[in-house]
N, C-alpha and C positions, 0 to 999 in steps of 0.2 A: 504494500500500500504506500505510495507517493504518498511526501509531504503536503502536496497541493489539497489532495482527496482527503487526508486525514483534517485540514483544514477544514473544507467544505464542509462536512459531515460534523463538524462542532459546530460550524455556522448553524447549519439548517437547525442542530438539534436546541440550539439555543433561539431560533426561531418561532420552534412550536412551544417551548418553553413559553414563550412571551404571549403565544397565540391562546393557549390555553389559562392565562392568568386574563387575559380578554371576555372571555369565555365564562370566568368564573366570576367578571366583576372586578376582579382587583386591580386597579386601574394604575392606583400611582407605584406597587411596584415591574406592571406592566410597564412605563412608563420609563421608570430607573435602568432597567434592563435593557430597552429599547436605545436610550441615549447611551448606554456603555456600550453596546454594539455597533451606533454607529459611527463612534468614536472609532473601533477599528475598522470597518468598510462603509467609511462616510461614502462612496458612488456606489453603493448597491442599491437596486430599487426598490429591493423586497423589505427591506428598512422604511421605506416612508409609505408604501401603502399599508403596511402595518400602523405607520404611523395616522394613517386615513383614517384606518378606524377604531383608532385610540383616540382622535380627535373627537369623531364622531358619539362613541360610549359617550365620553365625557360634556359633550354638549356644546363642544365646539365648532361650530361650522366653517369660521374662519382657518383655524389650526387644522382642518381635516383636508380642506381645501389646499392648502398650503403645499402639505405632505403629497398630495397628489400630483400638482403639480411638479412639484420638485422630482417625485418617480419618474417622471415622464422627461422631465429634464436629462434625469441618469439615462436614461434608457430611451432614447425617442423613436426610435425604430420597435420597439417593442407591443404591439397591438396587445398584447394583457394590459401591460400600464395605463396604455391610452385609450380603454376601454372601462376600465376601473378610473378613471378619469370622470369619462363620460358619464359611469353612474353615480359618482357623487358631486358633479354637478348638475343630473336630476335631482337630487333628493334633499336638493336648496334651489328646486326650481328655475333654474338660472340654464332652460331648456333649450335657448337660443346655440348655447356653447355647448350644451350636453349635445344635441346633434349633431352638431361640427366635430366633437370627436368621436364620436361612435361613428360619424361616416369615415373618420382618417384610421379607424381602428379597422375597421371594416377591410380598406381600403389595403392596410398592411395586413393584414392575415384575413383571407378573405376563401380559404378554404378551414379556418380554425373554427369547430363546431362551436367551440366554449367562448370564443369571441365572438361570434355572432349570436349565440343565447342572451350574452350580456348586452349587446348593441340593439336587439329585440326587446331587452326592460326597457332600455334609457326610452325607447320611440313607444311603446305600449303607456310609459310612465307620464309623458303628455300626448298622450289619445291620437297617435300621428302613424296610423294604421297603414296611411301611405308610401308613407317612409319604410315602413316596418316590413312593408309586404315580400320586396327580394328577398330582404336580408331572410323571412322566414321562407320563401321560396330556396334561398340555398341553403339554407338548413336542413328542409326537409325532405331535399334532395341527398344530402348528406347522408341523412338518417332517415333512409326512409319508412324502417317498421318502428319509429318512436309515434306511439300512438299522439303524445301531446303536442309535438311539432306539426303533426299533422291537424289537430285540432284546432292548433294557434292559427297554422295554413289557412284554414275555410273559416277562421270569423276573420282573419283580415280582409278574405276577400270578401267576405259579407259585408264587412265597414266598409268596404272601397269599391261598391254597386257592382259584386257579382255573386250573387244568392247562388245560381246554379251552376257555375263551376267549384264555390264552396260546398256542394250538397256532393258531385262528385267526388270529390276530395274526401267527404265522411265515408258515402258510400263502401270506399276502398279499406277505410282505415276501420271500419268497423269488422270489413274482412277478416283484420289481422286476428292471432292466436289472442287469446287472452286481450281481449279489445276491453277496455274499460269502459261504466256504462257512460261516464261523460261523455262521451263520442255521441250516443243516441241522443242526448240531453240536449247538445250543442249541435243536431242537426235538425230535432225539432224546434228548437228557438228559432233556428233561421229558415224553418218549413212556415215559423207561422211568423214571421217577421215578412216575409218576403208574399204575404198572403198565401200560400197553400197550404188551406184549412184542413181539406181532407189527407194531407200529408203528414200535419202536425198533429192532426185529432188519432192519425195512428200511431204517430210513434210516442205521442205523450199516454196514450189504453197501454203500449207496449214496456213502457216504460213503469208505470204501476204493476203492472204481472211482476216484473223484476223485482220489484220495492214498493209490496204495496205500504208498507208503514211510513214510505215516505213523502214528507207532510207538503215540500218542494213540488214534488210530481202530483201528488192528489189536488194540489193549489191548480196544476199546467192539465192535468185531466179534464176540471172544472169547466177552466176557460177554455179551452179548445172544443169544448162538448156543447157552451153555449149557455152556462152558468155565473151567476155570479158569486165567488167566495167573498168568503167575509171578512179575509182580513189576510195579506203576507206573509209567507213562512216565517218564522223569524230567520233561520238558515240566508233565506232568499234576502233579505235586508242587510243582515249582516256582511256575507259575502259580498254585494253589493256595494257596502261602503268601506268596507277595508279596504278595496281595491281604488275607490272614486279619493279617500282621507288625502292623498296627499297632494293632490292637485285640486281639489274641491272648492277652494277661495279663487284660486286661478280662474277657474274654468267658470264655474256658478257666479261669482261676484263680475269680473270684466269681462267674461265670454257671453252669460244669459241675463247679463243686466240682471240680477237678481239683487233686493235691495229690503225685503222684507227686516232681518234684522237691525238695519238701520232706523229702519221709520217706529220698530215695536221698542226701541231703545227713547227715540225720540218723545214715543209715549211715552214712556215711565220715566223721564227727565222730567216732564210736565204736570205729570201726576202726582209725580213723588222727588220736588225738588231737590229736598234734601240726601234723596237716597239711602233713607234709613227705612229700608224692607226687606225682606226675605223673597227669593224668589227661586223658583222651582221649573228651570230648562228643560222641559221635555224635547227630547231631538236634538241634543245641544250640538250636533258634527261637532265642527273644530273652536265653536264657542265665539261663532260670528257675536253672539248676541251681547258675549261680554267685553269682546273688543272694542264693539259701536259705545258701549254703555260705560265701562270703567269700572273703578274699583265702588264695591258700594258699602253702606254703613250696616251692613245686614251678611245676610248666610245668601249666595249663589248657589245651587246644587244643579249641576248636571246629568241629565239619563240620556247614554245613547245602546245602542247595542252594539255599537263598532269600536272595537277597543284602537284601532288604529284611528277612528275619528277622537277617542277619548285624549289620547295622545299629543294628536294636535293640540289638542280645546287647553291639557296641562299647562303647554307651553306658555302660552299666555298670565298663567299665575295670575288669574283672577276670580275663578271660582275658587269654594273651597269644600266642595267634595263634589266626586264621580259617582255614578253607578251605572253599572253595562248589565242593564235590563230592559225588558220590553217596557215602552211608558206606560201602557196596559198592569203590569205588576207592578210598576212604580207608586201609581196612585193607590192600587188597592192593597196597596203593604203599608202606607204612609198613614201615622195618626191624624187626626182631624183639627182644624183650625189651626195651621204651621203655617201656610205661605200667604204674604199680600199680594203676590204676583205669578200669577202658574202660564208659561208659553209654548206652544207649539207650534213653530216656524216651520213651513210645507213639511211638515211631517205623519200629519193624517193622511196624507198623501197616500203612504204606505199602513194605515190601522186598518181601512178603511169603517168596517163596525165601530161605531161611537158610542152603542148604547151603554157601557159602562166606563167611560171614560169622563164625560159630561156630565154624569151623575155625580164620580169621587172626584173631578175638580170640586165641586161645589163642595165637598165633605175637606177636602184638603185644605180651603181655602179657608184666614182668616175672614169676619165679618168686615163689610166692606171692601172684602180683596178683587182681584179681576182673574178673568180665567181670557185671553188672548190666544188665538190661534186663526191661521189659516187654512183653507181648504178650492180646491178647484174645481167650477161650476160645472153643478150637472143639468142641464136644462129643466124647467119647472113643469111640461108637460110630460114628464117621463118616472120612470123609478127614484126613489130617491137615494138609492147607492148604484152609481156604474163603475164597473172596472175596465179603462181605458185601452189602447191599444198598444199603447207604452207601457205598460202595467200600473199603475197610477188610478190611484181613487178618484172619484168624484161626487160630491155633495152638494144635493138641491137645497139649496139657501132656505127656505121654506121651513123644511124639513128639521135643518142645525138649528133655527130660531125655538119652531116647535121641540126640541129635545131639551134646549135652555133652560124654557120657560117649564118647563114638564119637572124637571131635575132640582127647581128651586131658585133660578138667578131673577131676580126681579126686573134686570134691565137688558137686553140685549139688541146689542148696535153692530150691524153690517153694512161695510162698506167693500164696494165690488170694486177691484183694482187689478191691473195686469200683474200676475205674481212675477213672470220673468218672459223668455224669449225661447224657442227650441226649433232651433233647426231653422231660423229667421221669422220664425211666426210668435204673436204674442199668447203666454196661458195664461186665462181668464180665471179668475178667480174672486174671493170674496175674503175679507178679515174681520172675524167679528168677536168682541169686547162686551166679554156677558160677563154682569155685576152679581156680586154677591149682598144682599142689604144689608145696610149696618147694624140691623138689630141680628144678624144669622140668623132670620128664621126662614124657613121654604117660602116661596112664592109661588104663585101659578095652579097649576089642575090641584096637584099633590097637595096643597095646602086646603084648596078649595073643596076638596073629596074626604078629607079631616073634619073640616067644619059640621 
């Protein structure tokens, strides 16, 4: 064994040394180890992407930043570095430049499977399907019995207006041995995304046979069959916004003009000048609500069911508590008369059943408190719950006033507003601020059915 190799082989093992004190948390003497390493191979790269994400543990976006660059420095010919580049500047948003090196990464190793899996996050991580498609076209070419590559394969091309080369694409891969069921899952979304009904209303029956316990598939059963359910898996939510959590302000605030937390901030400035109240975020995603609003003289508590939106909302250090529960359990776990302010910002969206919701607002709420939330219109000549074509609830106005007054709010005020933009059109919606009286006592039928 050469002196060289005996080297090496101390480097690396003091590498994972470091990797695994990452691993376990231990950050600052991850940290010490790290700097005495690169003291002796200050140009190795594998020194500062480690350093990437010792920055990153530590909550440094700057210092994680740094170390990445500087790898890429050492090594610029390197597509690992300059791909590991490109995804930690996704995951500070800063997408203009994560592009540009996932293409240069791309660019230098452009038969490396494991560089193009990476260069596949950074374009998926800002919804740029477009971008993503080659890179998952060589991949999948690459590898072509990897059931998920191929999966990835037909929703880009779903996203990038080709349903039926994507449905191909599943076709083959559900072929394969040991085909996992997301392949059928992800070729009925885009059977009934792409309108064919009777394609999706088969494979979603087929898809129950497999799992009938599962709550996802009997939700896609429903609506394919021409049912309305009564409310989102919670699976289906969650998954849903773990994935949306980290470009969610991006994308919803400057992409769909969406402005709702601004304006229910707005209210409770004016309401409650001083900001001495408690309030109770249902939905809170990344805690638009508490950014718009600041710090207040009361208890913030957050419920979301997406622990990566929970994540975000921390950052901000202005609530002070979480909980990753349905707001459904939220309220009916929660003892009575605790909050002056209870909201839910497009997040009925996904409940869509309200009838227990609306009730333990009123039970949660101090007297005099407000219960704030929006919902998107469902026309007034029709049912009053639809389940949309986006999956998305809808609530005839009518209907939410009558459940207010039913449940005990003595005042309720709807005002019909554009909630945001999708796909350049506006959704129509309504916000309404249903009062609790200051004496607490019921209002409406229930009171009146007492007497």
């Amino acid at each position: 064994m050469t002196t060289l190799s005996i080297d090496l082989q101390a480097f690396n093992e003091k590498l994972q040394r470091i990797e695994q004190l990452l691993a376990s948390g231990e950050l600052k003497p991850a940290a010490e180890q790290l700097n005495e390493l690169a003291r002796t191979a200050p140009q190795h790269p594998a020194i500062y992407m480690l350093g990437m994400r010792l920055g990153e543990a530590a909550g440094n976006g700057e210092a994680a930043l740094k170390s990445a660059r500087r790898a890429v420095q050492c090594a610029p010919g390197w597509p690992v570095a300059v791909v590991e580049l490109a995804a930690c500047l996704a995951r500070q948003n800063k997408m203009a430049d994560a592009l540009t090196e996932a293409k240069r990464a791309v660019d230098l190793g452009p038969n490396d499977l494991s560089v193009l899996r990476r260069a596949i996050d950074v374009a998926n991580h800002g919804r740029e399907s477009g971008i993503a498609l080659p890179w998952v076209r060589k991949a999948s070419a690459l590898a072509p019995t990897d059931p998920m590559l191929q999966r990835m394969l037909a929703r880009a091309l779903a996203d990038t207006g080709a349903p039926d080369e994507a449905i191909t694409v599943l076709d083959e891969a559900i072929k394969l041995e040991n085909a996992p069921i997301e392949l059928l899952a992800e070729r009925m979304t885009i059977h009934f995304n792409a309108g064919h009904e009777a394609d999706a209303k088969r494979d979603s029956a087929r898809l129950l046979e497999l799992q009938p316990d599962n709550e996802s598939f009997r939700f896609w059963r429903d609506k394919t069959h021409g049912n309305v359910p009564t409310t989102q898996p919670r699976a289906m939510v969650e998954g849903l916004f773990d994935n949306y959590a980290p470009t969610f302000d991006m994308h919803l605030v400057r992409g769909l003009q969406y402005d709702t937390p601004k304006k229910v901030a707005e209210w409770i400035k004016e309401h409650y000048p001083t900001l001495e109240l408690n309030i109770l975020d249902l939905g809170c995603g990344t805690g638009l609500l508490g950014v718009f609003l600041g710090p207040i003289k009361g208890a913030m508590i957050g419920v979301d069911l997406s622990e990566k939106m929970i994540e975000q909302a921390a950052r901000h250090n202005l609530y002070h508590r979480f909980h990753q529960v349905s707001l459904v359990d939220a309220l009916e776990n929660t003892p009575p008369s605790l909050y002056h302010v209870i909201t839910a910002n497009d997040v009925l969206v996904y409940v869509g059943d309200l009838s227990s919701v609306i009730p333990n607002a009123w039970r949660v709420l101090r007297a005099d408190g407000n219960f704030i939330f929006t919902c998107e219109t469902a026309p007034e000549d029709g049912p009053d719950l639809v389940l949309g074509d986006k999956l998305r609830y809808q609530h005839k106005a009518s209907a939410i006033e009558a459940m207010c007054r039913e449940a005990g709010f003595d005042k309720v005020e709807i005002e019909y507003m554009t909630l945001r933009m999708d796909n350049g059109a506006p959704i129509e919606g309504f916000r309404v601020v249903a009062h609790k009286a200051a004496s607490g006592r019921r209002h409406g039928r229930r009171k009146a059915a007492a007497a």
